[in-house]
N, C-alpha and C positions, 0 to 999 in steps of 0.2 A: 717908384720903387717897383722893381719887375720880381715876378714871384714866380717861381715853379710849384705846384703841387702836386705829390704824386700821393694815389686813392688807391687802395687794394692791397690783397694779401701776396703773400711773399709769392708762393708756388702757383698764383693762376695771374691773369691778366691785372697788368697796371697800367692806371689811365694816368698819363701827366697831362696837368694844364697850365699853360702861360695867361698869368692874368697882371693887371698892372695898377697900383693902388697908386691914389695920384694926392688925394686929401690928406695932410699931413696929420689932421685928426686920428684918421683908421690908420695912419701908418704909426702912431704912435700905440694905438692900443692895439693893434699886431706884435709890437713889439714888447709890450707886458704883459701879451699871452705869453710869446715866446721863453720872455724870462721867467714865467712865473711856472714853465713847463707845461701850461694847456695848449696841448697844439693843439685836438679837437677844432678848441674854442676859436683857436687864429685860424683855421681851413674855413670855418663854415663865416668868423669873418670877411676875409678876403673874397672868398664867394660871392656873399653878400654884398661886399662896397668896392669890388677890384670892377675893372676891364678887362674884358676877355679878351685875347689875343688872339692864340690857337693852342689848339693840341700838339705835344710834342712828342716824339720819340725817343726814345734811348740812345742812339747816335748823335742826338742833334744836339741835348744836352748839354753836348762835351764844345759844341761851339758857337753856344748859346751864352751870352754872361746877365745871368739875373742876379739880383742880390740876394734873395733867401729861395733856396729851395729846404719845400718842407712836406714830410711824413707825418704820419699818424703818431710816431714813436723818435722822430729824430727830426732835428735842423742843420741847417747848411748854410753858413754865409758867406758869403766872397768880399772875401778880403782884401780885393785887389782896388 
């Protein structure tokens, strides 16, 4: 499962990072932060047990297809 995370406040720099959770364990307890609304808890997971990719940009994003991109306050899944 490929993961975006983006770290920072609205009005100064934001760091996105592409990491990639491969263990279906962590990928399951990513996903009951998610539902349970700890996203904290799911960033410093994925961190912790993801592959790093690279860093991404705001352009790239858009043609990039991860399955969960995730904020501090919001998630994102592709539903495609």
């Amino acid at each position: 499962m490929k993961v975006i995370i983006v770290v920072g406040k609205k009005n100064q720099k934001r760091t996105r990072l592409m990491l990639e959770l491969i263990d279906k364990k962590s990928i399951a307890e990513v996903k009951r932060h998610v539902n349970n609304l700890k996203f904290p808890e799911a960033i410093s997971n994925i961190i912790a047990k993801g592959e790093y990719i690279k860093e991404v940009t705001d352009k790239e994003i858009a043609h990039l297809a991860p399955d969960l991109i995730l904020t501090d306050t919001n998630v994102y899944w592709n539903l495609l």
